[in-house]
ChimeraX commands (.cxc) that place a marker at each C-alpha (Angstrom):
marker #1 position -21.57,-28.83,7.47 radius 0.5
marker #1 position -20.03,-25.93,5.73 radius 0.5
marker #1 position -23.09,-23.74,4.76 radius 0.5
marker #1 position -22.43,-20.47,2.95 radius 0.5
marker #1 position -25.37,-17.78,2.53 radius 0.5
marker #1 position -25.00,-15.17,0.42 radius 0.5
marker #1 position -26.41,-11.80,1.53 radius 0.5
marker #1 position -28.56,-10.29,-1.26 radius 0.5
marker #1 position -29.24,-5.95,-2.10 radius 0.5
marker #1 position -32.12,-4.75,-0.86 radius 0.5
marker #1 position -34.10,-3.30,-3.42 radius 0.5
marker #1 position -37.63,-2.08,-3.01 radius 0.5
marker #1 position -39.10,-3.81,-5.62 radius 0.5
marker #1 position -41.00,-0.49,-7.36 radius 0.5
marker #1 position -37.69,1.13,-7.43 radius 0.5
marker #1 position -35.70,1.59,-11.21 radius 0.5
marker #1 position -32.42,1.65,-12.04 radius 0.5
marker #1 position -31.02,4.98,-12.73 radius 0.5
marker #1 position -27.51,5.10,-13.53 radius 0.5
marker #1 position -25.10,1.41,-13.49 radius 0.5
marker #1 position -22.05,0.75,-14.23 radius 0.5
marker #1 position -19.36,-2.12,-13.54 radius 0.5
marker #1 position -18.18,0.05,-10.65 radius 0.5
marker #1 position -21.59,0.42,-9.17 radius 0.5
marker #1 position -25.53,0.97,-9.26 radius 0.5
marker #1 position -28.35,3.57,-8.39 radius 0.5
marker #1 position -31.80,2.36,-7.84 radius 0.5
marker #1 position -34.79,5.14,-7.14 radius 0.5
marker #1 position -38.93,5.72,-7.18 radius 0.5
marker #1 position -39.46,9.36,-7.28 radius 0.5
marker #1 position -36.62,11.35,-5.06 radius 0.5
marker #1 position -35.49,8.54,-2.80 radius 0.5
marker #1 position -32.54,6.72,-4.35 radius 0.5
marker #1 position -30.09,3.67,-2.91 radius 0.5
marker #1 position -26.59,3.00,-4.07 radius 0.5
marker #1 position -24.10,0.17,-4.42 radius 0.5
marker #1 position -20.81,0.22,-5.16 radius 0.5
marker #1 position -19.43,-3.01,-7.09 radius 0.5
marker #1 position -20.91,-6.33,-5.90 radius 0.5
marker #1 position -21.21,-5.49,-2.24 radius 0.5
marker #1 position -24.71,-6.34,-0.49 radius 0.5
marker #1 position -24.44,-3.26,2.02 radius 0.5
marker #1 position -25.85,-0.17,0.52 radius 0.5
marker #1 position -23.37,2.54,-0.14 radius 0.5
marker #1 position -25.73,5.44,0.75 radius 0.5
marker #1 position -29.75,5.46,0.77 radius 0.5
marker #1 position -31.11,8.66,0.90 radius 0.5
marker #1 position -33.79,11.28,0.70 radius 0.5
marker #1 position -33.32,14.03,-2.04 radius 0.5
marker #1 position -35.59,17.22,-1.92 radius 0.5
marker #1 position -35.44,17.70,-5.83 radius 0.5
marker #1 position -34.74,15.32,-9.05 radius 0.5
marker #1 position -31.50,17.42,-9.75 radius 0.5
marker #1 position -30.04,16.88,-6.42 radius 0.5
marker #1 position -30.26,13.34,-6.87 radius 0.5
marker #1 position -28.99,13.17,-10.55 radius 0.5
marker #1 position -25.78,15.94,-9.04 radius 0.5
marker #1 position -25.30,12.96,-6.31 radius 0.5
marker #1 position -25.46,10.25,-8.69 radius 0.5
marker #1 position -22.91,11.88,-10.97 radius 0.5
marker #1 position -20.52,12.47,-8.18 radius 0.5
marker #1 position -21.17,9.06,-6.88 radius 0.5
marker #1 position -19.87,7.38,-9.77 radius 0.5
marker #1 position -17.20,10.22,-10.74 radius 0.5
marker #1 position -15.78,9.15,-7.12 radius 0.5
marker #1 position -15.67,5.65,-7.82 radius 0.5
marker #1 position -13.68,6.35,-11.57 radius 0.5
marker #1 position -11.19,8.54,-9.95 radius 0.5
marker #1 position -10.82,5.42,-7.02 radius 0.5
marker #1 position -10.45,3.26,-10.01 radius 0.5
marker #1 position -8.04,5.28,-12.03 radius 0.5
marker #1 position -5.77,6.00,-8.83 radius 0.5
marker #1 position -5.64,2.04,-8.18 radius 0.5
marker #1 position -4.77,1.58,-11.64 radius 0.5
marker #1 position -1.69,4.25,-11.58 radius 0.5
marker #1 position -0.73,2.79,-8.14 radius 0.5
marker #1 position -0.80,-0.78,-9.50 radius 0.5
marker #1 position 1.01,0.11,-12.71 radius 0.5
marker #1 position 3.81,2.27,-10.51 radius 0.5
marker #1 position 4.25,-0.63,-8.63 radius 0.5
marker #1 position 4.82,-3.13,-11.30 radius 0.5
marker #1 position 7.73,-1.26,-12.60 radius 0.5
marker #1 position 9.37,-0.17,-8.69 radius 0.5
marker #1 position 11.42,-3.72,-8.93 radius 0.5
marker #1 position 12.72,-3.50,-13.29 radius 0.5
marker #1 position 15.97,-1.67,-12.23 radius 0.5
marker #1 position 17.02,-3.37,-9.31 radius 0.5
marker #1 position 19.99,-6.15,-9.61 radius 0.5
marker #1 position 21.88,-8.33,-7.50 radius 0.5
marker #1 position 24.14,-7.25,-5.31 radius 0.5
marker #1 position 21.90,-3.76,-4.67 radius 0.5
marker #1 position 21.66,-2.36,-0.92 radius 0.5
marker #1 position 18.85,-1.59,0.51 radius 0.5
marker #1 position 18.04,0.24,4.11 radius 0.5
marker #1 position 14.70,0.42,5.81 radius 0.5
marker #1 position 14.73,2.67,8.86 radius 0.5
marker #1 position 12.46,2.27,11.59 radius 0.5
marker #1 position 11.12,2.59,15.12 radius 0.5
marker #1 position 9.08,5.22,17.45 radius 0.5
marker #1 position 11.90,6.46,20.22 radius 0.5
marker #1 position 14.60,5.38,18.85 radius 0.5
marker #1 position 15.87,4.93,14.92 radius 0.5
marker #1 position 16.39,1.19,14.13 radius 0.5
marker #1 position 17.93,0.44,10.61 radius 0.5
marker #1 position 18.07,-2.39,8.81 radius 0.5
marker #1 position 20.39,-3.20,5.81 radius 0.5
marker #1 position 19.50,-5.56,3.25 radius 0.5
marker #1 position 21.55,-6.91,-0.13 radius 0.5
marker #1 position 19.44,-8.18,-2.97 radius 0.5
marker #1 position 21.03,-11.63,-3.65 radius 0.5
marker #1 position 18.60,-13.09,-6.32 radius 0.5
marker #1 position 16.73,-11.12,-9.18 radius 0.5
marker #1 position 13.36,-12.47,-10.81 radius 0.5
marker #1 position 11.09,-10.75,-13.14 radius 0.5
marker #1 position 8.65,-9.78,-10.98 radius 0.5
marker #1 position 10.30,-10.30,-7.31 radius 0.5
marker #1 position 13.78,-10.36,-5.54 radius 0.5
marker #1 position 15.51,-12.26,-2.92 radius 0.5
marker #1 position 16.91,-10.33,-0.14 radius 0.5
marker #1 position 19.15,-11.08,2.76 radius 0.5
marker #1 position 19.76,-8.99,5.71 radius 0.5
marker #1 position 23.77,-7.45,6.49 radius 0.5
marker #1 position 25.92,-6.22,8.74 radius 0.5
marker #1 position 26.12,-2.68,9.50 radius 0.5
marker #1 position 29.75,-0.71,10.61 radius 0.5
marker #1 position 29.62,2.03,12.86 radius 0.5
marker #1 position 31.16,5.65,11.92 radius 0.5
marker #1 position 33.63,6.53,14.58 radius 0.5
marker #1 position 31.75,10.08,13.96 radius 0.5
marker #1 position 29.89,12.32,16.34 radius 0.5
marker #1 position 26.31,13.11,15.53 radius 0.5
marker #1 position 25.93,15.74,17.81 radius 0.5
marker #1 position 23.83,13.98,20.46 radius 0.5
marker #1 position 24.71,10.85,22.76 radius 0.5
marker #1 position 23.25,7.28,22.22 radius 0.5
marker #1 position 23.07,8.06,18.49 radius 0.5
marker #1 position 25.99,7.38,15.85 radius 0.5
marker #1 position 25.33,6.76,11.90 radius 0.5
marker #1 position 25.60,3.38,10.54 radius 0.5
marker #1 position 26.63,2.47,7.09 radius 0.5
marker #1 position 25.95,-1.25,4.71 radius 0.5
marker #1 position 28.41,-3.97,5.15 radius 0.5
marker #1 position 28.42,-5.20,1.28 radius 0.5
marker #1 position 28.87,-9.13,1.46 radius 0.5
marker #1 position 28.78,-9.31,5.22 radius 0.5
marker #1 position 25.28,-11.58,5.57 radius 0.5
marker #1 position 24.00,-11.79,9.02 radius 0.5
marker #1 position 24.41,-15.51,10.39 radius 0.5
marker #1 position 20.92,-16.03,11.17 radius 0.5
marker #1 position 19.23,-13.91,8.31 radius 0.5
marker #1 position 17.44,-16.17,5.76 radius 0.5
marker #1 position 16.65,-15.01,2.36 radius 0.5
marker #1 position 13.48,-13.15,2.00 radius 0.5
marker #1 position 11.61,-13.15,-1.25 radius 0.5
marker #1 position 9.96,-9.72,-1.97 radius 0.5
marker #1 position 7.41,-8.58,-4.77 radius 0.5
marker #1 position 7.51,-4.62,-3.43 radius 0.5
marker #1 position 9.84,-2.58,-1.48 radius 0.5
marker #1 position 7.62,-2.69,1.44 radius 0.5
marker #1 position 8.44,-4.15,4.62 radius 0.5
marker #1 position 6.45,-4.53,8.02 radius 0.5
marker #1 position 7.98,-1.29,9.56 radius 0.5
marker #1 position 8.06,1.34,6.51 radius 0.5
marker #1 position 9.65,0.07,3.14 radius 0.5
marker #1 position 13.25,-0.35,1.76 radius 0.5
marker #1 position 14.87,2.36,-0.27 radius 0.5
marker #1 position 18.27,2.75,-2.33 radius 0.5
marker #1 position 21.81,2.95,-0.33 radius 0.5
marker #1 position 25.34,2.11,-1.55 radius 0.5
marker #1 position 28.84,1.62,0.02 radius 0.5
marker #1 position 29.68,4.70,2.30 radius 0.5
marker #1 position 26.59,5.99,2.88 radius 0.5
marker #1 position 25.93,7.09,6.28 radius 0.5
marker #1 position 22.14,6.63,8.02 radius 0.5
marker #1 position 21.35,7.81,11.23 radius 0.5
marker #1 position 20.43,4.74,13.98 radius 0.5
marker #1 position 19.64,6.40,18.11 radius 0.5
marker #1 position 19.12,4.01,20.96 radius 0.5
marker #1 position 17.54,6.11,23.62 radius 0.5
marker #1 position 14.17,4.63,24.44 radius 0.5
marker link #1:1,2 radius 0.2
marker link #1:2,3 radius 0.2
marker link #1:3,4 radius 0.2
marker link #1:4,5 radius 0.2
marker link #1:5,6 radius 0.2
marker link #1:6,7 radius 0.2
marker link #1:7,8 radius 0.2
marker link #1:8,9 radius 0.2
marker link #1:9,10 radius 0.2
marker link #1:10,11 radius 0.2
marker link #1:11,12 radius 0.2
marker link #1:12,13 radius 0.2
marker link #1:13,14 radius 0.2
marker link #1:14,15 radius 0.2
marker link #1:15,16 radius 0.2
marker link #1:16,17 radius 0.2
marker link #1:17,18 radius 0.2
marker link #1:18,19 radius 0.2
marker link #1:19,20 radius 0.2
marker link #1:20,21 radius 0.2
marker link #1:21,22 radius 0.2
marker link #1:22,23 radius 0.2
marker link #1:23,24 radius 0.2
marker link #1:24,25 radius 0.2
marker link #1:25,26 radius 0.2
marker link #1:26,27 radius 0.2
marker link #1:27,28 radius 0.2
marker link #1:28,29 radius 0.2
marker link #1:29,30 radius 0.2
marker link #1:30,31 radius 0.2
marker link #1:31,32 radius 0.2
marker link #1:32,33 radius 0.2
marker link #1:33,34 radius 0.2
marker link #1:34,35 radius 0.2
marker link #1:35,36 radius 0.2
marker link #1:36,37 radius 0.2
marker link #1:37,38 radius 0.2
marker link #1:38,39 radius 0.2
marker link #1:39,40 radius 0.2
marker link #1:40,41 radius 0.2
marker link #1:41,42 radius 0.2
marker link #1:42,43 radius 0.2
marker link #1:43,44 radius 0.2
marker link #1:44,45 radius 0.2
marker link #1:45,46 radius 0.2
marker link #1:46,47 radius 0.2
marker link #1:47,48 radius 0.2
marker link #1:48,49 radius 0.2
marker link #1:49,50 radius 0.2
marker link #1:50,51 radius 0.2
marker link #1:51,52 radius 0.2
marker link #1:52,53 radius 0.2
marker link #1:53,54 radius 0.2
marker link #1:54,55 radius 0.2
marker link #1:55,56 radius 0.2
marker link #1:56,57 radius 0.2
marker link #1:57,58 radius 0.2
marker link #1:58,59 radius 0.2
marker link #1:59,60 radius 0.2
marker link #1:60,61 radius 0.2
marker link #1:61,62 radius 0.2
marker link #1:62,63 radius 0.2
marker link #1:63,64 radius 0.2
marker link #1:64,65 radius 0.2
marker link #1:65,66 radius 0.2
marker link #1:66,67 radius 0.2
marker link #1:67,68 radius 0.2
marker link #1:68,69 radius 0.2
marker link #1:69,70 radius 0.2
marker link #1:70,71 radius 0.2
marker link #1:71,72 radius 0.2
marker link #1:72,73 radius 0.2
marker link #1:73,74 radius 0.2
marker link #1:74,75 radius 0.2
marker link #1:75,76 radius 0.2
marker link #1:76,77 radius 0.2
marker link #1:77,78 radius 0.2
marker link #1:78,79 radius 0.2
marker link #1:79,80 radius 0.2
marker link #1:80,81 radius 0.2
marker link #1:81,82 radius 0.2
marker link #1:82,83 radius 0.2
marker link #1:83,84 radius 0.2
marker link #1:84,85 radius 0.2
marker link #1:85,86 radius 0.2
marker link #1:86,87 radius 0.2
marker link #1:87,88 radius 0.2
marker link #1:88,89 radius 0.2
marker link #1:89,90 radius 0.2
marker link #1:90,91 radius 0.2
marker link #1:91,92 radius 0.2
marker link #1:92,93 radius 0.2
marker link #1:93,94 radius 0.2
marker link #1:94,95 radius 0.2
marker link #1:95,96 radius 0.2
marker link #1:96,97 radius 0.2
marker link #1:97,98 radius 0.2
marker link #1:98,99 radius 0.2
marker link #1:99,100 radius 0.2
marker link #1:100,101 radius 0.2
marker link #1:101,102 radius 0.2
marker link #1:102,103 radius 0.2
marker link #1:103,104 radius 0.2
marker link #1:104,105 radius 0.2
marker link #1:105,106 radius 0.2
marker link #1:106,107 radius 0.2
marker link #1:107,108 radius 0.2
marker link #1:108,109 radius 0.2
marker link #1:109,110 radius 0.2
marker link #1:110,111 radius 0.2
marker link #1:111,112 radius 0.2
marker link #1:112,113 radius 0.2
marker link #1:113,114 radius 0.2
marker link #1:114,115 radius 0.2
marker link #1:115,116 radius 0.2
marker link #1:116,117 radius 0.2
marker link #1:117,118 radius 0.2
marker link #1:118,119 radius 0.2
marker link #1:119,120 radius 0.2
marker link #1:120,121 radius 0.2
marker link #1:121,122 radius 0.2
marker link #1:122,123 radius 0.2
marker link #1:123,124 radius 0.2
marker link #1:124,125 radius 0.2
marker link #1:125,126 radius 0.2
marker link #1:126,127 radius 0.2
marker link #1:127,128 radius 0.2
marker link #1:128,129 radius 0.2
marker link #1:129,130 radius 0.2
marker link #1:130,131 radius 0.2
marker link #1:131,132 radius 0.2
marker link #1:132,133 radius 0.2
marker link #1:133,134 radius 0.2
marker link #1:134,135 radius 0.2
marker link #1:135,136 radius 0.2
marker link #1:136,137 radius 0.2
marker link #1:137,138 radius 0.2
marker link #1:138,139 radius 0.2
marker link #1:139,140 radius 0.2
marker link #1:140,141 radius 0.2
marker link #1:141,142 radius 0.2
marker link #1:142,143 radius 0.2
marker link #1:143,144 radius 0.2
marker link #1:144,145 radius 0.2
marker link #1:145,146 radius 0.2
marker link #1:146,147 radius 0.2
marker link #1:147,148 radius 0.2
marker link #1:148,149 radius 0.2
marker link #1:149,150 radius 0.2
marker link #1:150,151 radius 0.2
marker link #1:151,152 radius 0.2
marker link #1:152,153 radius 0.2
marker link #1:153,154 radius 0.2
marker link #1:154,155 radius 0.2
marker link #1:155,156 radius 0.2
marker link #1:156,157 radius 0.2
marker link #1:157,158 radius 0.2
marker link #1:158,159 radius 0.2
marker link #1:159,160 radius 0.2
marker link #1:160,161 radius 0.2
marker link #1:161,162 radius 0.2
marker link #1:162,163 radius 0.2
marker link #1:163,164 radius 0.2
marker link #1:164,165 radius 0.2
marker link #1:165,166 radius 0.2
marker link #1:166,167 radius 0.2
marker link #1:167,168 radius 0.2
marker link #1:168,169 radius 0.2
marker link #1:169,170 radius 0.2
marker link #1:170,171 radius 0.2
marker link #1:171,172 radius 0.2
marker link #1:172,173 radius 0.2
marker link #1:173,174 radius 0.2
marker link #1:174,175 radius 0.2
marker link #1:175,176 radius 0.2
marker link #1:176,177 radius 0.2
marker link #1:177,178 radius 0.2
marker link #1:178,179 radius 0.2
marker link #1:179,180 radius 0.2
view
């Protein structure tokens, strides 16, 4: 038996609402005030206030906070829905990564969607360069040169598990060490 139970606010039941909003509530009874931001059942803060301005100044901040949360998610989302509109196939991409040592990864875009790509992983050629150190040496794309055993990866951002995938082209060098 699959029994859900939904946890419910606690709300003294002689306390008002002061302020709500589709981002959140206040309830209070004279200076003692509870919050709750969206639908959660936790209380965001519950507090104490020595005078009736203090708790309208931390109601207004309260909810100012939880606009400027809401505006920044909605820049972040709408950045993000644009990141993939001027990408098309055949476009590198690296991702560098890795704690003592510099791994990178090179990556052709061989399918373009509206909202998502395909991506395959390539080869990368060695500069016969020095890079001023040993076990180092800078790598460059290998355009067309799909590794074996890479299958296709379908991506909706440029983010990947280790950091995220940015712009290269034919020639460019990246840095890749080895000495962990």
């Amino acid at each position: 038996m699959n029994a859900t139970f939904k946890l419910s606010r606690y709300v003294p039941t002689d306390y008002v609402v002061l302020k709500e909003t589709p981002l959140g509530v206040v309830y209070y009874k004279d200076l003692v005030a509870i919050a709750y931001t969206g639908k959660r059942s936790k209380p965001t803060w519950h507090y104490r206030f020595s005078t009736v301005e203090r708790m309208n100044q931390n109601t207004d901040e309260f909810f100012s906070r939880l606009e400027s949360w809401e505006d920044m998610k909605k820049a972040r989302s709408l950045a993000r829905s644009g990141e993939l509109d001027s990408i098309q196939v055949g476009d590198l991409f690296a991702n560098s990564w890795g704690y003592d040592q510099t791994n990178v990864d090179f990556y052709q875009v061989i399918e373009k969607k509206k909202k998502s790509m395909v991506i395959r992983a390539i080869s990368s050629i060695a500069c016969n360069e020095t890079t001023g150190g040993s076990m180092s040496d800078n790598v460059m794309p290998a355009k067309d040169h799909f590794l074996s055993d890479a299958k296709p990866i379908l991506k909706t951002s440029l983010s990947m598990e280790h950091g995220g995938l940015y712009k290269t082209k034919v020639g460019e060098k990246h840095y890749r060490s080895w000495y962990a």
